[in-house]
mmCIF file of the C-alpha atoms, coordinates in Angstrom:
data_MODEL
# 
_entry.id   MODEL 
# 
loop_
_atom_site.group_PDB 
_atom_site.id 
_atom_site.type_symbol 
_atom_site.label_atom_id 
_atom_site.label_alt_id 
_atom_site.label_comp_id 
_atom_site.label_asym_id 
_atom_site.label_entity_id 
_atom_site.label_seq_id 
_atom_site.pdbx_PDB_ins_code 
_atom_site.Cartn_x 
_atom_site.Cartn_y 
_atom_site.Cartn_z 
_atom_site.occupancy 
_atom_site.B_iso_or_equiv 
_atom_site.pdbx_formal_charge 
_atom_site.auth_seq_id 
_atom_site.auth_comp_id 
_atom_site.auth_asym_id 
_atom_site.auth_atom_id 
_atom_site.pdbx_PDB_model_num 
ATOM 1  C CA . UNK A 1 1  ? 32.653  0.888   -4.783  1.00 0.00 ? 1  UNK A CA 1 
ATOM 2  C CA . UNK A 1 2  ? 30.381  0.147   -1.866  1.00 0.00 ? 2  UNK A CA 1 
ATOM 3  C CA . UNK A 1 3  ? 28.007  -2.746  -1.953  1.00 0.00 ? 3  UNK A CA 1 
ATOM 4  C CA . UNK A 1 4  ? 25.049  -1.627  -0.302  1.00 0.00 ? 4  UNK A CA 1 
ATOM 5  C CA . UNK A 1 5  ? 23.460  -3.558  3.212   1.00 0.00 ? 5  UNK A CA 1 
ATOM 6  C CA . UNK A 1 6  ? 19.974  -5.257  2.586   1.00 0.00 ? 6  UNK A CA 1 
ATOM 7  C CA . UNK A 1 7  ? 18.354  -2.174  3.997   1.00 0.00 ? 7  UNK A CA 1 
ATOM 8  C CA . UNK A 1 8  ? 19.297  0.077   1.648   1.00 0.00 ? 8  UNK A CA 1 
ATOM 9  C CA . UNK A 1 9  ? 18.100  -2.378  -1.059  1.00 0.00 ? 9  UNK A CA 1 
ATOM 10 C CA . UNK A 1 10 ? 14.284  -2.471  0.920   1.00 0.00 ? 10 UNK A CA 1 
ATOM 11 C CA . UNK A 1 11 ? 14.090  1.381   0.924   1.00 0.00 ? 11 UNK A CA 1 
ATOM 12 C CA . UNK A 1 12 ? 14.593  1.083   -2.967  1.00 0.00 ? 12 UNK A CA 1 
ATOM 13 C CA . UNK A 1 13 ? 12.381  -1.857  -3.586  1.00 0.00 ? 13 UNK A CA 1 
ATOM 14 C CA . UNK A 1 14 ? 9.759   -0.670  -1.435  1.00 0.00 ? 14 UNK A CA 1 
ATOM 15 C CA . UNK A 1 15 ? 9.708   3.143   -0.202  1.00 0.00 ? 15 UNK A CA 1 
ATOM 16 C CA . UNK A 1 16 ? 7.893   4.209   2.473   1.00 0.00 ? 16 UNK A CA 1 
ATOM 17 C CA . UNK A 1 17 ? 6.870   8.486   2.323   1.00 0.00 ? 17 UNK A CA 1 
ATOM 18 C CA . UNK A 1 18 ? 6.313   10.402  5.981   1.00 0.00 ? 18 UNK A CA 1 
ATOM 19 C CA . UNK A 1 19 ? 2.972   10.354  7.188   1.00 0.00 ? 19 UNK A CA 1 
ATOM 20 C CA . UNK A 1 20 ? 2.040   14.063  7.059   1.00 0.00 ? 20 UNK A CA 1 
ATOM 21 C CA . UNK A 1 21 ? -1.067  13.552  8.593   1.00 0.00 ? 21 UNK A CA 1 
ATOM 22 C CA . UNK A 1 22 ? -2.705  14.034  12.835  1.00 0.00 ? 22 UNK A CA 1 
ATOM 23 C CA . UNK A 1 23 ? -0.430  11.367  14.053  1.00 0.00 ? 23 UNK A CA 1 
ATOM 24 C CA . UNK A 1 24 ? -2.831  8.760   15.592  1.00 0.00 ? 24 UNK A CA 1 
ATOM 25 C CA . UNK A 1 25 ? -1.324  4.720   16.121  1.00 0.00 ? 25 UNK A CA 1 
ATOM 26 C CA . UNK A 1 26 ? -4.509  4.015   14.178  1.00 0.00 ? 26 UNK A CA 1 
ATOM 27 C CA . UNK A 1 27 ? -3.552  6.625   11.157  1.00 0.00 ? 27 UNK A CA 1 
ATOM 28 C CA . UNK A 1 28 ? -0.437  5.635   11.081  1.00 0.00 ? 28 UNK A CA 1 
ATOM 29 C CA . UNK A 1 29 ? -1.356  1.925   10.571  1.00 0.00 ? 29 UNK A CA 1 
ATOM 30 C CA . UNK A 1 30 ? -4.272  2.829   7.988   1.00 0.00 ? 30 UNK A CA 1 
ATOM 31 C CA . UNK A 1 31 ? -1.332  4.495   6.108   1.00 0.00 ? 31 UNK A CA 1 
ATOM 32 C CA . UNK A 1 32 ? 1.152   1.909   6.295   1.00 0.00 ? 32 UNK A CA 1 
ATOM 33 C CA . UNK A 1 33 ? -1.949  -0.472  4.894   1.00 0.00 ? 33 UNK A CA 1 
ATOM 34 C CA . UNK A 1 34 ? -2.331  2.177   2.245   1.00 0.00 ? 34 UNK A CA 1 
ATOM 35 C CA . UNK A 1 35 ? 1.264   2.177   1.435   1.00 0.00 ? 35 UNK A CA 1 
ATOM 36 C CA . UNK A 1 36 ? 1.389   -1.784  1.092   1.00 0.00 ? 36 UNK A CA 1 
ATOM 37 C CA . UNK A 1 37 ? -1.789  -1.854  -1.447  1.00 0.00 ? 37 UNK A CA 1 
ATOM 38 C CA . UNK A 1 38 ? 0.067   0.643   -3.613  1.00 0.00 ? 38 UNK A CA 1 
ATOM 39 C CA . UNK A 1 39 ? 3.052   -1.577  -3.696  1.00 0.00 ? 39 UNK A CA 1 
ATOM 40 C CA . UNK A 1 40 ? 1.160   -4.762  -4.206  1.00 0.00 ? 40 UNK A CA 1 
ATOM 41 C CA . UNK A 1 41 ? -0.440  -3.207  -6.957  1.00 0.00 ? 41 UNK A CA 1 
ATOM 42 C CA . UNK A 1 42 ? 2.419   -1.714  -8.878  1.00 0.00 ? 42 UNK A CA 1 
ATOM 43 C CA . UNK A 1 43 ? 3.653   -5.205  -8.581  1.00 0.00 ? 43 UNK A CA 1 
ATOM 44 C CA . UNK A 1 44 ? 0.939   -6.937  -9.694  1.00 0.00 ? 44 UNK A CA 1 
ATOM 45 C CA . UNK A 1 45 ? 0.600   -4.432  -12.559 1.00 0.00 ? 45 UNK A CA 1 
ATOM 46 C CA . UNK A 1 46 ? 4.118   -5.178  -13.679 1.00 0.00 ? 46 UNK A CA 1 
ATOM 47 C CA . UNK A 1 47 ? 3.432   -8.484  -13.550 1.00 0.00 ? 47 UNK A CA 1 
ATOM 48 C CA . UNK A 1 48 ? 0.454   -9.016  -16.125 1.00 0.00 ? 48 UNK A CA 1 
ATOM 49 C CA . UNK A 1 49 ? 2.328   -5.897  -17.919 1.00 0.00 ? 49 UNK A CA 1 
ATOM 50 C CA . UNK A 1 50 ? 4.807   -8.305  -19.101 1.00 0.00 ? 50 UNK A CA 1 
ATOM 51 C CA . UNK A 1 51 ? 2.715   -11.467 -18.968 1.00 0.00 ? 51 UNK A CA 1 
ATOM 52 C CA . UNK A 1 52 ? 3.516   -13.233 -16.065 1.00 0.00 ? 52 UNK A CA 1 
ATOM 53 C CA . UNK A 1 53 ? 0.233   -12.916 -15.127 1.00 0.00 ? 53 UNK A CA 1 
ATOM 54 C CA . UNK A 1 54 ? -3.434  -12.673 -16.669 1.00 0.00 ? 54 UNK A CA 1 
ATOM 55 C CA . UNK A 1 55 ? -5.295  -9.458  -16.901 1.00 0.00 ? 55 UNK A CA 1 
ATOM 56 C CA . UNK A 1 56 ? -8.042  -11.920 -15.206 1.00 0.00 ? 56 UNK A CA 1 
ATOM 57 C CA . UNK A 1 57 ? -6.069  -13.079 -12.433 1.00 0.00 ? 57 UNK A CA 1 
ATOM 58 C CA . UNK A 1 58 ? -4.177  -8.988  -11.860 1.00 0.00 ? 58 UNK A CA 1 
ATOM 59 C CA . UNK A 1 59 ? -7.517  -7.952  -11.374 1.00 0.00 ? 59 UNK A CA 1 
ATOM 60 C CA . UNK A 1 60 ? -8.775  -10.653 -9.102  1.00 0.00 ? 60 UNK A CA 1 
ATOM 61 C CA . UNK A 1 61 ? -5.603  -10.040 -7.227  1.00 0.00 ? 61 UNK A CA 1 
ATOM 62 C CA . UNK A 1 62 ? -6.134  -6.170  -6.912  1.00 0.00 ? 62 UNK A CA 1 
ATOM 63 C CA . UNK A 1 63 ? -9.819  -6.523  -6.086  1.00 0.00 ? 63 UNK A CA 1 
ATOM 64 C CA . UNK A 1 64 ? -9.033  -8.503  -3.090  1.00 0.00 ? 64 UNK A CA 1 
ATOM 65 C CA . UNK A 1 65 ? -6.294  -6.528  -1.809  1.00 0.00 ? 65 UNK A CA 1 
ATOM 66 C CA . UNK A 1 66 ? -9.136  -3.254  -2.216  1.00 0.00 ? 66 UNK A CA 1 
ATOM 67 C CA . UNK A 1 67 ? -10.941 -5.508  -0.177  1.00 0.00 ? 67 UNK A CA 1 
ATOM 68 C CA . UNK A 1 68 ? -8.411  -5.889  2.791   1.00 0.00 ? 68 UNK A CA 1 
ATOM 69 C CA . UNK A 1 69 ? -7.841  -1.912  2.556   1.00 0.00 ? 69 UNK A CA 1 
ATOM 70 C CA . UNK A 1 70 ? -11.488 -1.073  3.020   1.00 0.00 ? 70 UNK A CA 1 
ATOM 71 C CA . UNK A 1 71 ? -11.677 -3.770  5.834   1.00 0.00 ? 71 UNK A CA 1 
ATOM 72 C CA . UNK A 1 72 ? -8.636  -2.312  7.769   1.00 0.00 ? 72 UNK A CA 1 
ATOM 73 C CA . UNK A 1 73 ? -10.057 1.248   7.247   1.00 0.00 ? 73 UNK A CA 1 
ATOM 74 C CA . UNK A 1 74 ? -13.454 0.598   8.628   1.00 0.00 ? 74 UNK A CA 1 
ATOM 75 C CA . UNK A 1 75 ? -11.803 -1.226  11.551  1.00 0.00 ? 75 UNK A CA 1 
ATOM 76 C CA . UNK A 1 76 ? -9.181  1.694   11.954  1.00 0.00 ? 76 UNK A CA 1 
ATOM 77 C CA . UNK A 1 77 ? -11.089 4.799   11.350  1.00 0.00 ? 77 UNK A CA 1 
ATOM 78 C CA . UNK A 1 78 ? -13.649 6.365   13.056  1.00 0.00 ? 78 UNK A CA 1 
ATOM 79 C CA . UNK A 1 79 ? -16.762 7.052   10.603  1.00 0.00 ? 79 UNK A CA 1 
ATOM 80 C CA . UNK A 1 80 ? -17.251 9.660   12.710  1.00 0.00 ? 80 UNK A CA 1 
ATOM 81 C CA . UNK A 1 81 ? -13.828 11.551  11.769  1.00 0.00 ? 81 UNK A CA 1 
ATOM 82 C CA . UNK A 1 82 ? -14.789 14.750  9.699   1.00 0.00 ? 82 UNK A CA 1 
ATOM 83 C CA . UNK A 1 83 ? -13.659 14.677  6.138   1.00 0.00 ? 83 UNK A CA 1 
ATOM 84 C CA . UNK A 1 84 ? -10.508 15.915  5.534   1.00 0.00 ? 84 UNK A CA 1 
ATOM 85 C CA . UNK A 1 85 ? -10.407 19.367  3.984   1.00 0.00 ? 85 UNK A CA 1 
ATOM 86 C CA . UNK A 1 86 ? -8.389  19.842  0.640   1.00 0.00 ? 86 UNK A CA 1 
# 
């Protein structure tokens, strides 16, 4: 059997999806950022899931990394950018 190269082993641990979106470099980063916090937080959920860490300290955790994404996404996007349409 094959033993599979650190790469495949970083797609698995953390995925990346296509960007389906109007390619823009700033998009693209804004959804790589996006990407990371949902990582980060499935990882800090897993970890106060099986108490490695306090519901306290998992929140305090997530609230700063919301904090980050909001930063990065007023300094990315445009506020002038029409909503997207569903």
């Amino acid at each position: 059997m094959q033993q599979p190269n650190q790469q495949d082993k970083d797609k698995f641990i953390s995925p990346h999806s296509r960007y389906y979106g109007q390619v823009k470099p700033e998009k693209l980063v804004f959804n790589a950022n996006l990407q990371e916090f949902a990582q980060k937080v499935v990882i800090i959920t897993s970890l106060e899931s099986n108490g490695k860490l306090s519901a306290n300290e998992a929140y305090k955790q997530i609230k700063l990394l919301w904090k980050q994404l909001k930063r990065s996404k007023k300094q990315l996007l445009n506020s002038n950018d029409p909503p997207a349409s569903l």
